[in-house]
C-alpha positions as CSV (number, residue, x, y, z in Angstrom):
1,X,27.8,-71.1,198.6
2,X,28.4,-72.6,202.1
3,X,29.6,-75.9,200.2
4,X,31.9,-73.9,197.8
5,X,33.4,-72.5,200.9
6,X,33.9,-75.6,202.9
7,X,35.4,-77.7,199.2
8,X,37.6,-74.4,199.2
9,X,38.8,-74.8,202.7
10,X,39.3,-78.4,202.3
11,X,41.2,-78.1,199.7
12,X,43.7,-75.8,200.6
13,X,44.5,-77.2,204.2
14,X,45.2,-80.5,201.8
15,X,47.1,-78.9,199.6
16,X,49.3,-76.9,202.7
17,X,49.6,-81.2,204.2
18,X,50.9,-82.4,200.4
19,X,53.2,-79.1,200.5
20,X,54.8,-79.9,204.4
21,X,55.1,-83.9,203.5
22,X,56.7,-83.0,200.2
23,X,59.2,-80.8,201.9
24,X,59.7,-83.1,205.0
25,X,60.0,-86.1,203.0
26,X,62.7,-85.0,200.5
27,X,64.6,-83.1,203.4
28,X,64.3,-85.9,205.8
29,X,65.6,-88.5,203.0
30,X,68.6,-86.3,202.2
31,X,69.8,-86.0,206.2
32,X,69.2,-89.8,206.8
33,X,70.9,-90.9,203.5
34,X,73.1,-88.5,202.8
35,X,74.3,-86.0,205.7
36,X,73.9,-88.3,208.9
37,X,75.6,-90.9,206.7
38,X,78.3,-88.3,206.1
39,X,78.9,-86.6,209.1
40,X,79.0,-90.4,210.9
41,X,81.8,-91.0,208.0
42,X,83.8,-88.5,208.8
43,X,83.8,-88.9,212.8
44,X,84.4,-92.3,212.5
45,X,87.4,-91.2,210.3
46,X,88.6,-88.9,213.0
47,X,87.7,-91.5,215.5
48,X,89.7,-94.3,213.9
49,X,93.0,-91.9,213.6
50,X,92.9,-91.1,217.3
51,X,93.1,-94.9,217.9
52,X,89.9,-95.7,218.6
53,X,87.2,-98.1,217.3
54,X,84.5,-96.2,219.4
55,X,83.7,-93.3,221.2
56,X,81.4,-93.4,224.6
57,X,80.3,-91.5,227.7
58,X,83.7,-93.5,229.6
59,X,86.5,-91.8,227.3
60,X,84.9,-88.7,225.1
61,X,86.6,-85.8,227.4
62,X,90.2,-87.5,226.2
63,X,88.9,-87.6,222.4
64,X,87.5,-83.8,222.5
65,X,90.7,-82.7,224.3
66,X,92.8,-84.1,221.7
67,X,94.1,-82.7,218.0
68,X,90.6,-85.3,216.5
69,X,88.0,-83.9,218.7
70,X,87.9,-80.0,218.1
71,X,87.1,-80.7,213.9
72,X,84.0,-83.0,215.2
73,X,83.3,-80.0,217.4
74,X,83.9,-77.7,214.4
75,X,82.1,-79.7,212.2
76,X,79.2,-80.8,214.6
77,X,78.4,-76.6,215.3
78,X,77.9,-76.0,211.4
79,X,75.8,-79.0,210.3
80,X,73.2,-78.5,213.8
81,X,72.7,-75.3,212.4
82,X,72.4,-76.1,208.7
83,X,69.6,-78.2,209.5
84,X,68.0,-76.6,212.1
85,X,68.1,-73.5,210.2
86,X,66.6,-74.9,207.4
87,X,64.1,-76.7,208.6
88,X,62.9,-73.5,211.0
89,X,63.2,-70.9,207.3
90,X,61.5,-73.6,205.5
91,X,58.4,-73.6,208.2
92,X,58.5,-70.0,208.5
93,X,58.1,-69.3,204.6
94,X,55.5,-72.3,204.0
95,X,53.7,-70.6,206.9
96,X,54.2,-67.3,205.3
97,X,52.5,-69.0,201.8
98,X,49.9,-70.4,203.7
99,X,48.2,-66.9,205.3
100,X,49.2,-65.1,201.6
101,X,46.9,-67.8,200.0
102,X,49.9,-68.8,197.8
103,X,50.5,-72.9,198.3
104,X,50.8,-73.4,194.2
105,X,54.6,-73.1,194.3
106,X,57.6,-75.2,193.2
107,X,59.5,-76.7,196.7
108,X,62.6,-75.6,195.1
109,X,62.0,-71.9,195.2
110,X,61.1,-72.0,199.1
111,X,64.1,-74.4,199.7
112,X,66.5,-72.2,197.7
113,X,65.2,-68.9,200.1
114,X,65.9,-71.1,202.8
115,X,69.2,-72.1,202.1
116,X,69.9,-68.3,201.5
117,X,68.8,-67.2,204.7
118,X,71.1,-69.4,206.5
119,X,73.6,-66.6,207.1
120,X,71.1,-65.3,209.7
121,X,72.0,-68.5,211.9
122,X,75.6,-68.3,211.3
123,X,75.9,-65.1,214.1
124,X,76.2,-65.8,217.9
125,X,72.4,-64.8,218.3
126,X,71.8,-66.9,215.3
127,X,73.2,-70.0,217.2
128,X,71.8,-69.8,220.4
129,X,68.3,-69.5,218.7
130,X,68.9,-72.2,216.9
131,X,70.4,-74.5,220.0
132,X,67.2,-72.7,221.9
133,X,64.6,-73.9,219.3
134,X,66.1,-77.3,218.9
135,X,66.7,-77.7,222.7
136,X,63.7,-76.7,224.7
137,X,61.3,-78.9,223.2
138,X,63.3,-82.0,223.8
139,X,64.2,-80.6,227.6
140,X,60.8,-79.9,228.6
141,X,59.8,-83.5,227.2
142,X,57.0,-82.7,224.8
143,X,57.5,-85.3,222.5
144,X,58.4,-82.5,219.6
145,X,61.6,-82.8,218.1
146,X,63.8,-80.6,215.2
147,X,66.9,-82.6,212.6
148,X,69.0,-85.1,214.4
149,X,67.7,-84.9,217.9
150,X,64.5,-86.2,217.6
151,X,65.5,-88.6,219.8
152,X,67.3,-86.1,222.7
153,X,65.8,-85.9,226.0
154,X,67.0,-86.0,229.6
155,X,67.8,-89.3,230.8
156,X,65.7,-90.9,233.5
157,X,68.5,-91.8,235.5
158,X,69.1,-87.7,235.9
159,X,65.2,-86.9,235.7
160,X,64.7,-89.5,239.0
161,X,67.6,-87.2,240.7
162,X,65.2,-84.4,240.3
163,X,62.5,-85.1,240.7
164,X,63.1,-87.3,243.9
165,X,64.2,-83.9,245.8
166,X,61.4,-80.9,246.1
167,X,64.5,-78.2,246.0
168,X,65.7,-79.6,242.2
169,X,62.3,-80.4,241.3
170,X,61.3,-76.2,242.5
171,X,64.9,-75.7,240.0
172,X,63.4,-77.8,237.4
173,X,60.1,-76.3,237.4
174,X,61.8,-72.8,237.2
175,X,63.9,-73.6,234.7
176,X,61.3,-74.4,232.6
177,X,58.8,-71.6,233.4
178,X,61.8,-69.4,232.7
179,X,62.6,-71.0,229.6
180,X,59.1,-71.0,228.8
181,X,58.8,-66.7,229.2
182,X,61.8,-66.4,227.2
183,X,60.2,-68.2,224.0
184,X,56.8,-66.4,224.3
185,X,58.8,-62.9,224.5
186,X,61.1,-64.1,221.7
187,X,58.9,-66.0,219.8
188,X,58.3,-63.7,216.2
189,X,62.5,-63.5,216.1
190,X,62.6,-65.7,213.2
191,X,60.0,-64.3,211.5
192,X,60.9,-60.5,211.7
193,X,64.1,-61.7,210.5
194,X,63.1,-64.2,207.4
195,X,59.7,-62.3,206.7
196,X,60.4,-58.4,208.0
197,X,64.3,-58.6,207.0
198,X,65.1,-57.1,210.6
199,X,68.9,-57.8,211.6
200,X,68.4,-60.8,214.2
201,X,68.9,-58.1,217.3
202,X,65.9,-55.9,215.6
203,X,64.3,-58.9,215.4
204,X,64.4,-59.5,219.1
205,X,63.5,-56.4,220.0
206,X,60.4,-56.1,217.7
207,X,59.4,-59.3,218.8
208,X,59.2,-58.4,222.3
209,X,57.2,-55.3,221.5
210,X,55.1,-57.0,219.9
211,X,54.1,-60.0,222.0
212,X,54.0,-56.8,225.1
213,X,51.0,-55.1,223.0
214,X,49.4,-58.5,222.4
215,X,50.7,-61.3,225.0
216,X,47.0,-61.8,226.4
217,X,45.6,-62.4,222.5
218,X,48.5,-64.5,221.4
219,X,48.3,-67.2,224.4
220,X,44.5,-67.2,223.7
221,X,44.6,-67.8,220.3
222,X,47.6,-70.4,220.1
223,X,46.3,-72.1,222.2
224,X,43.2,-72.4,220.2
225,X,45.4,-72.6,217.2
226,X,46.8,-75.9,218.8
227,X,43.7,-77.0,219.5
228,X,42.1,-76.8,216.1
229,X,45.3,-78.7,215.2
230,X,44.5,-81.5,217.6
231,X,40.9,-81.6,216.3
232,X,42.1,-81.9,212.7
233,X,44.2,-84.0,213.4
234,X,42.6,-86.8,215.4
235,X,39.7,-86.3,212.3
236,X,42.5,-87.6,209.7
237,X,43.6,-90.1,212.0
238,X,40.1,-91.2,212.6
239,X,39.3,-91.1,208.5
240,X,42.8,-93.1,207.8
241,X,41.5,-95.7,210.8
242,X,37.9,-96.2,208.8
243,X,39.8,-96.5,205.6
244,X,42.3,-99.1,206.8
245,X,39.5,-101.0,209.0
246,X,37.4,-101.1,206.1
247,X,40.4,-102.3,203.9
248,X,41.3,-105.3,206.7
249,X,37.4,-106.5,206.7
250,X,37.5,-106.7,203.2
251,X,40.5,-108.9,203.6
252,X,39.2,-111.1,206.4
253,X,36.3,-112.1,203.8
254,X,39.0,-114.0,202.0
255,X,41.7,-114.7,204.7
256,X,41.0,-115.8,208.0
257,X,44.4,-115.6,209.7
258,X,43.8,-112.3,212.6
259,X,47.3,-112.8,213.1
260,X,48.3,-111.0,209.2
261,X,45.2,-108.4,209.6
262,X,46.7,-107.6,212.9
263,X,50.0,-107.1,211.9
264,X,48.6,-104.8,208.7
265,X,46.6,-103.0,211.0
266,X,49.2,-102.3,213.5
267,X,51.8,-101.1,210.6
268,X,49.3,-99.0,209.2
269,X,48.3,-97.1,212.1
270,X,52.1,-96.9,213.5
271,X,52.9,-95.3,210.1
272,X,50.1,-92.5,210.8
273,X,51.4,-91.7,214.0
274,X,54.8,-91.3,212.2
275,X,53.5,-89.2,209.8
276,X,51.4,-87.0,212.0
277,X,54.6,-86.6,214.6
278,X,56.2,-85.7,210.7
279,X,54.2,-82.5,210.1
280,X,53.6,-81.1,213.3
281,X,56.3,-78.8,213.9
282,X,55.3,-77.3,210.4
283,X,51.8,-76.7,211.8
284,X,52.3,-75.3,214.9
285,X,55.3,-73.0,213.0
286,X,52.0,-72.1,210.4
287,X,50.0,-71.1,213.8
288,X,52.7,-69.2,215.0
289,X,53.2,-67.4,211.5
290,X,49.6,-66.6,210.9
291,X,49.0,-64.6,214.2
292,X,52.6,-62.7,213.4
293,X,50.6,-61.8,210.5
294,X,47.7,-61.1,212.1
295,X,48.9,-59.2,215.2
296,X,51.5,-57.1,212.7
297,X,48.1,-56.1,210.7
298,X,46.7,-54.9,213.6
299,X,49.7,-52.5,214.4
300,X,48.9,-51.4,210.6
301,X,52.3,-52.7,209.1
302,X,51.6,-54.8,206.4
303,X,53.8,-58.7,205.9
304,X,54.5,-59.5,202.5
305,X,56.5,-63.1,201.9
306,X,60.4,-62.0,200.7
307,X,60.4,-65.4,198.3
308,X,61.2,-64.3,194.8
309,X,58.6,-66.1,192.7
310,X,57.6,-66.2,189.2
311,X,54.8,-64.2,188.6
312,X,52.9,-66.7,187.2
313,X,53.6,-68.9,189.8
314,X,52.7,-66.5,192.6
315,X,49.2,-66.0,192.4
316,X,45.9,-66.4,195.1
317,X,45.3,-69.8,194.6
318,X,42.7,-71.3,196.9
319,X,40.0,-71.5,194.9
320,X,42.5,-73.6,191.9
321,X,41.6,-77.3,191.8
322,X,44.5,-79.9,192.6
323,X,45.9,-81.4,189.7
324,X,45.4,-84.5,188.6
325,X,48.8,-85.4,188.7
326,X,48.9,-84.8,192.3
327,X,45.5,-86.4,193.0
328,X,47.5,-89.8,191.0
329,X,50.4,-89.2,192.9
330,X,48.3,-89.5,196.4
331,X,46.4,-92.3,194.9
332,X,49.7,-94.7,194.1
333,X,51.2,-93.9,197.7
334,X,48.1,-94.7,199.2
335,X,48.6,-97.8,196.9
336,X,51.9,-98.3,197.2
337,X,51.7,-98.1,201.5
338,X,48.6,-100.6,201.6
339,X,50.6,-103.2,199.7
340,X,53.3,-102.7,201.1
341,X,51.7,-103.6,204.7
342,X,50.3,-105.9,203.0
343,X,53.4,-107.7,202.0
344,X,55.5,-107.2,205.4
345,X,52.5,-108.6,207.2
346,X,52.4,-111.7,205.3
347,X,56.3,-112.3,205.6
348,X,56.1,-110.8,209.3
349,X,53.0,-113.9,209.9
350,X,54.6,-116.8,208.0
351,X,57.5,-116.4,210.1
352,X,56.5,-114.9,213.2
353,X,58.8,-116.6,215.7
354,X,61.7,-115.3,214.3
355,X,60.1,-111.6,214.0
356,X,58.1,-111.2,217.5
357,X,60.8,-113.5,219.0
358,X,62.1,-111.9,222.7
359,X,64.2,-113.2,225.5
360,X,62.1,-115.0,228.3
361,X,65.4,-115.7,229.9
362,X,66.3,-111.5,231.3
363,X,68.5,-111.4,234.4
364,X,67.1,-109.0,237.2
365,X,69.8,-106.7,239.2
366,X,68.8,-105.2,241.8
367,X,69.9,-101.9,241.7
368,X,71.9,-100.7,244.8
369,X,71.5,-103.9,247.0
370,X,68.0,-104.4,246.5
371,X,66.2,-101.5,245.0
372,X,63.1,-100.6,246.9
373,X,63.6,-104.2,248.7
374,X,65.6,-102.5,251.5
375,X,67.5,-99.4,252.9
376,X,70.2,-99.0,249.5
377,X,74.1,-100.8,249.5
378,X,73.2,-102.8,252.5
379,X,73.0,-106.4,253.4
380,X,69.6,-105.8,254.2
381,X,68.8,-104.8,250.6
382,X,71.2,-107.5,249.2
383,X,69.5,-110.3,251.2
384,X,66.2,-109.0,250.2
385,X,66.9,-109.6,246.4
386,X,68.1,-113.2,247.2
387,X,64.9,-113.4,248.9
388,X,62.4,-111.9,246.3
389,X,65.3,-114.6,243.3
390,X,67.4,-111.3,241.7
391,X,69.9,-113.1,240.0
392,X,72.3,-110.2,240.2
393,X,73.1,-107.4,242.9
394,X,74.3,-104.5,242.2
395,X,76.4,-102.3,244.7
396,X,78.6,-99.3,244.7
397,X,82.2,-99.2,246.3
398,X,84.5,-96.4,247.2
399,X,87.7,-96.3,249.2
400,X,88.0,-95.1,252.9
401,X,90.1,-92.5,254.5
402,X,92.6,-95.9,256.0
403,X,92.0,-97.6,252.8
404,X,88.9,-99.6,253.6
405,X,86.4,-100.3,251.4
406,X,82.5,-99.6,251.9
407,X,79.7,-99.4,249.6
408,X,78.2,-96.1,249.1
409,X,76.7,-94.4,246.2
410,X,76.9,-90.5,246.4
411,X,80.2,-88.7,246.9
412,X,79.1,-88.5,250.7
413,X,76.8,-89.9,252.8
414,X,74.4,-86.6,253.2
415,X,71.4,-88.3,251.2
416,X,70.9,-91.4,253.2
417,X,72.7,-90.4,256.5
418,X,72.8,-86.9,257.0
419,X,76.3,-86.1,257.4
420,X,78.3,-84.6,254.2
421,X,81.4,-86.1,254.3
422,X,83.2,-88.0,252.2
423,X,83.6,-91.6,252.4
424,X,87.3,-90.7,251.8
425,X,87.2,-88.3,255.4
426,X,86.4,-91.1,257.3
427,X,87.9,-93.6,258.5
428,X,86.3,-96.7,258.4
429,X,85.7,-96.9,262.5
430,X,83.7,-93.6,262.3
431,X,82.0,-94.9,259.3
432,X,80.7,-97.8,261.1
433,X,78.7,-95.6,263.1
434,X,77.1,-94.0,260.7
435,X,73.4,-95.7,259.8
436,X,71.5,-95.5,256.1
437,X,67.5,-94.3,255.6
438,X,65.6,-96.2,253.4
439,X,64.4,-93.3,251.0
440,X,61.3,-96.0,249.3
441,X,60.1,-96.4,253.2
442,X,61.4,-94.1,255.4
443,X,60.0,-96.0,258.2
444,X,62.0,-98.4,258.0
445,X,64.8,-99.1,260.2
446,X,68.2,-97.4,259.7
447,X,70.7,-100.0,258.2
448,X,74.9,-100.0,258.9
449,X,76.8,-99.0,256.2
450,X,78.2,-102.2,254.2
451,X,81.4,-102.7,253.8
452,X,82.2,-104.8,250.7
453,X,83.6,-107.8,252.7
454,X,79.6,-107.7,254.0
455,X,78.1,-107.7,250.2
456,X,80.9,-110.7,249.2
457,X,80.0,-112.6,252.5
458,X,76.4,-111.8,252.1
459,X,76.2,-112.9,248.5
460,X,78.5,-115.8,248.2
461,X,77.3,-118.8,246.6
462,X,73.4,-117.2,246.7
463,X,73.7,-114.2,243.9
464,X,75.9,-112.3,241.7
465,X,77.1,-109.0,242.3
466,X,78.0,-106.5,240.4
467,X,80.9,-104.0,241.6
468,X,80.8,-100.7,240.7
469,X,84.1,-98.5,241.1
470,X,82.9,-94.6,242.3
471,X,84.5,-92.2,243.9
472,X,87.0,-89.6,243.1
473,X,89.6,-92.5,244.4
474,X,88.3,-95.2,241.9
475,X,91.5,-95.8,240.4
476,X,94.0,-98.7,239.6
477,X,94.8,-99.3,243.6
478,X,91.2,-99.7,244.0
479,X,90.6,-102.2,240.7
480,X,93.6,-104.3,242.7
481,X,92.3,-104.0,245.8
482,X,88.8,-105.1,245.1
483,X,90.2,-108.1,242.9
484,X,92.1,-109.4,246.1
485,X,88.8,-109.4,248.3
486,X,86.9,-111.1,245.2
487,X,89.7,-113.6,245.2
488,X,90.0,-114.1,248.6
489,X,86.2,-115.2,248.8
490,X,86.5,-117.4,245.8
491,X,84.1,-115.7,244.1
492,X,85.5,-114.6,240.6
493,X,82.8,-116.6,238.7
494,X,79.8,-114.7,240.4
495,X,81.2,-111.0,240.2
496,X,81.6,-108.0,237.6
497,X,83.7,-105.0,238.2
498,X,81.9,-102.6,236.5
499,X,82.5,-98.7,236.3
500,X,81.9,-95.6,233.8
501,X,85.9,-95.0,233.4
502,X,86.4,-96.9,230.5
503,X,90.0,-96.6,231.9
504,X,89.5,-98.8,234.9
505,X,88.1,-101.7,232.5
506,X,90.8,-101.5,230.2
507,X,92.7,-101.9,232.9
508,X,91.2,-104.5,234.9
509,X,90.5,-106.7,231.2
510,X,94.7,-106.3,230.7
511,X,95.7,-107.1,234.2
512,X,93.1,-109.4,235.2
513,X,91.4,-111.4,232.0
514,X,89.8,-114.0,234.2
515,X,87.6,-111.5,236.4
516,X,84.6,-110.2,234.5
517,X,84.2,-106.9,233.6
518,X,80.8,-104.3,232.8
519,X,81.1,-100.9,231.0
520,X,78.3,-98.9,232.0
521,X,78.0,-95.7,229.4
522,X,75.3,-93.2,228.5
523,X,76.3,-92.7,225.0
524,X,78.6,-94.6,222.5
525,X,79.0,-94.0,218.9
526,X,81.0,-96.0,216.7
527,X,81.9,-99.3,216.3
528,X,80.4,-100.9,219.7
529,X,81.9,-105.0,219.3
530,X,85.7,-103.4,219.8
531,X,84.1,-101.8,223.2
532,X,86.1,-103.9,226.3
533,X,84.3,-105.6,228.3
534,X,82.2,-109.2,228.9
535,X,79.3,-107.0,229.5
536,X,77.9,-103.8,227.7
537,X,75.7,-102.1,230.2
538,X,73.5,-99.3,228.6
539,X,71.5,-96.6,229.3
540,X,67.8,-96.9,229.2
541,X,67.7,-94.4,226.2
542,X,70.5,-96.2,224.1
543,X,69.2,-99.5,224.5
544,X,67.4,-99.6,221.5
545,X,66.7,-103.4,219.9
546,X,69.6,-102.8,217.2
547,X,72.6,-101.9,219.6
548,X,70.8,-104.7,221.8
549,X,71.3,-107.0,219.1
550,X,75.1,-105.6,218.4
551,X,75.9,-105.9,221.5
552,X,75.4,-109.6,221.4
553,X,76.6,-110.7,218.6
554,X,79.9,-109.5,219.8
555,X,80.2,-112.0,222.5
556,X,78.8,-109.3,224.6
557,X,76.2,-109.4,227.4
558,X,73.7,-106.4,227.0
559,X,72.5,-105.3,230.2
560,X,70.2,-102.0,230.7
561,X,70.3,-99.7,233.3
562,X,68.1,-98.1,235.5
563,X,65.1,-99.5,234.2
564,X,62.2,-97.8,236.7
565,X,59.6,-96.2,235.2
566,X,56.3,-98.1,234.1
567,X,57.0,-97.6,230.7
568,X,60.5,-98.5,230.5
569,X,59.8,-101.8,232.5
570,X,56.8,-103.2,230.3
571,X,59.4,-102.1,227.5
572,X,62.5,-103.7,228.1
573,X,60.6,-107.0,229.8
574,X,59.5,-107.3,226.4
575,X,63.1,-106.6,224.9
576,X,66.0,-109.1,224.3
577,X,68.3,-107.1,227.0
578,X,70.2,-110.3,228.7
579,X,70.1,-108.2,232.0
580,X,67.7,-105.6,233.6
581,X,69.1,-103.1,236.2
582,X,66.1,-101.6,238.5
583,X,64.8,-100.4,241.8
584,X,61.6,-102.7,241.5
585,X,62.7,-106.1,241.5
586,X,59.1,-107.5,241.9
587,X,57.6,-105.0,239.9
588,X,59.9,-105.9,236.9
589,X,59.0,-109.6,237.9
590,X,55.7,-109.6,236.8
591,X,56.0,-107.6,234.0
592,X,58.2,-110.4,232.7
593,X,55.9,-112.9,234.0
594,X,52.9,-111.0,232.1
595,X,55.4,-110.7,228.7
596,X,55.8,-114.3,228.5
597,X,51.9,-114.9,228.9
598,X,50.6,-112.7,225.6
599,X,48.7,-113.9,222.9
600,X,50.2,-113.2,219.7
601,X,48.0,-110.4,218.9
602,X,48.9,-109.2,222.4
603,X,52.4,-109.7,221.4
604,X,51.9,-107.9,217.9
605,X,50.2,-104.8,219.6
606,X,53.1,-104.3,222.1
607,X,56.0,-104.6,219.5
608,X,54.2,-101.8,217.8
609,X,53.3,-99.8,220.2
């Protein structure tokens, strides 16, 4: 009886997995080939008739303002919450099937339901639940993602800024927590809505009376709930890893190369992950669903599922064996996948070179003078990074209150001097007296603040520099001004003007074609070989291999910036970025040294993971 219970267990948590791939397989295909394809259509459309090739983080605000910018906003709004919505209905009704015992139905009937309750999300409470939903995971950096921002987070050039002062990090943490109280009182919204039929303010309200009566019993039990999901699912990870290890012995009786098994082993295994990241917002939305059951039964209201199903269709169906047309279908993708690797491997080994292949040839720039060399846009920190062989420094200038020019980063000098003004308050004689705190070593002597004429003297004929424009005054005057100094030192082969106004490389590319310019952007969309500018310098999170790769093969030089965590320096040391910006020169140093050292199975392992 024990074994009939445990075959009947089994096969319905396999049957809920084929249900949830199904689903997220035939929805996922549709966005990626259809609606992102689509959507990207149309705002390149939009983009092109505003008389651009591109949009980035250096010109959107001039794009959005105009008469091409508010249907992209129009449009944007309605397909976020198409998807989104869903998705989340979807989750919430295969949860719903689930805890009825009802998982023999036709995808098609739950997907229709879905699409029907998508005039719940078209409301203003309807939107911010969905923006809510899709937002916080990404925010609070789980690793859990909804639709098209799977790959959102928050940048860890803004997540440094906070967390390098206790007062944001306190903010942050608040935030968070806040955030964090708000989804546990508002959690069963969704599902008093798609389940109970509440109206969506009902919904809230219920929801909050609920989780009041039972907030002790539902942080116990999801938690458990998401630990039972861990367990399961590192024991179908660890099955799949038995299965595919048994698969790649078999194969090493007849082939000898480790460099193809590795490669098949490494495929197979990243394609698990995948699919395990694939179905876990479905599971921890079937958690959630199956304690609103459970917690409504207890308050003696009974949950029935609203999907109208055939009769014959909707029946108790956990003790039903799976058909063998499904049990074929699992068979041939199992089939199909192993081949597959199979296949890639053996093309991915014969010509290995060409698909491992990265740059062992990355400039380093040390970020604000020297990074963590030296007290920040000094000469100390610049003649550190000639010192420790930077091939680049990296500085930041703004304009004086007599119409000097200094290198500063903030928009005053409270961080690393203590006084809040302005660099544009002062004049360039007070400024002098002021003296900068290295923030990596704070015992460290204070530093003068550079001027630029410093950095150029400093760096002349010993390392490049790169000359950012910031400031509320960075403007054409200062673009002239700065290519006059850079002139007068002879030094327009070993300097780029760089700056996030696209507007002030434009600018500098039209007036001044033989100094070399550097848009630095956060985001850029479109057509990225019409961007201006001898370099395209990206943030860490756009940087992916592919606009790497576009990048270059526009004539382009594809720097990164501000490469400083662990991870992102064993990443992009391994990358084909021309150009690395960071705070640890020597740290970055012999990550590249280490990158160019790997075995090829060492080399295989990090490309996939």
């Amino acid at each position: 009886m024990n074994n009939l219970h445990q075959s009947s267990w089994l096969m319905k948590n396999a049957r809920v997995l084929w249900l949830y791939t199904k689903y997220q397989l035939v929805s996922k295909i549709f966005v990626v080939l259809i609606a992102v394809p689509l959507s990207r259509f149309i705002v390149g459309a939009l983009v092109h008739a505003s008389g651009r090739t591109s949009l980035s983080s250096g010109d959107y605000l001039d794009f959005f303002l105009s008469i091409y910018g508010l249907p992209v906003i129009l449009l944007a709004i309605p397909f976020l919450i198409t998807i989104f919505g869903v998705d989340i209905a979807t989750f919430v009704f295969l949860g719903a099937l689930v805890e009825e015992d009802t998982t023999r139905v036709r995808m098609r009937d739950v997907f229709r339901a879905s699409l029907r309750s998508l005039k719940l999300f078209y409301s203003p409470i309807g939107v911010f639940l969905v923006l809510f939903v899709a937002l916080i995971f990404p925010l609070i950096g789980s690793g859990i993602a909804l639709g098209p921002l799977k790959n959102f987070k928050i940048p860890n050039f803004i997540t440094s800024v906070i967390f390098s002062s206790p007062l944001y990090t306190i903010a942050y943490g608040a935030v968070i927590l806040l955030a964090g109280v708000v989804a546990v009182i508002y959690i069963f919204t969704l599902h008093f809505a798609l389940l109970a039929k509440n109206s969506l303010s009902e919904a809230m309200t219920n929801s909050r009376i609920l989780i009041a009566r039972h907030w002790k019993r539902f942080l116990r039990d999801y938690f458990l709930a998401i630990l039972r999901i861990i367990l399961v699912t590192v024991g179908f990870v660890l099955i799949v890893i038995a299965l595919t290890t048994l698969i790649s012995t078999f194969i090493a009786t007849y082939v000898s190369d480790t460099t193809l098994i590795t490669i098949f082993l490494m495929l197979t295994l990243a394609e698990l992950f995948a699919y395990v990241s694939f179905i876990l917002v479905p599971l921890l939305i079937t958690a959630l669903t199956r304690l609103f059951y459970r917690f409504n039964a207890q308050e003696g209201v009974t949950i029935h599922q609203p999907l109208d199903l055939d009769a014959e269709v909707f029946a108790h169906d956990s003790q039903q064996p799976m058909k063998v047309r499904t049990k074929i279908q699992l068979v041939a993708i199992f089939v199909v996948i192993t081949a597959g690797n199979l296949g890639i491997a053996y093309f991915a080994e014969r010509d290995f070179e060409e698909v491992f292949a990265t740059n062992t040839n990355i400039d380093i720039v040390a970020h604000r003078g020297g990074g963590d060399l030296g007290a920040e846009n000094t000469v100390q920190g610049v003649e550190q990074a000639i010192k420790h062989g930077a091939q680049w420094t990296e500085i930041d200038v703004q304009r004086t209150k007599d119409q000097h020019y200094i290198v500063n980063h903030d928009s005053s000098f409270e961080r690393v001097s203590g006084v809040s003004k302005k660099p544009s308050e002062l004049t360039l004689e007070e400024i002098a007296k002021l003296r900068v705190n290295n923030e990596f070593f704070p015992d460290e002597p204070p530093q003068p603040v550079a001027t630029l004429t410093d950095i150029l003297d400093a760096a002349k004929n010993k390392i490049g520099v790169f000359i950012e424009l910031k400031g509320s005054d960075a403007d054409h005057q200062m673009v002239d001004d700065v290519v006059k100094l850079v002139q007068a030192n002879a030094m327009e082969d070993h300097v780029v003007i760089i700056s996030l106004d696209y507007d002030l490389i434009t600018y500098t590319e039209e007036k001044y074609p033989h100094i070399q310019t550097g848009f630095v952007y956060f985001f850029a969309t479109g057509d990225l070989s019409e961007l201006v500018g001898d370099y395209l310098i990206m943030e860490e999170g756009q940087a992916s291999e592919e606009r790497i790769m576009q990048a270059q093969d526009a004539g382009r030089k594809a720097f990164v910036w501000t490469v400083n965590t662990e991870e992102s320096i064993q990443k992009f040391s391994q990358s084909n970025a021309d150009g690395i910006i960071t705070d640890h020169v020597v740290e970055l140093q012999d990550a590249m040294t280490r990158a160019q050292q790997r075995t090829p199975i060492e080399i295989i392992i990090d490309a996939f993971f």
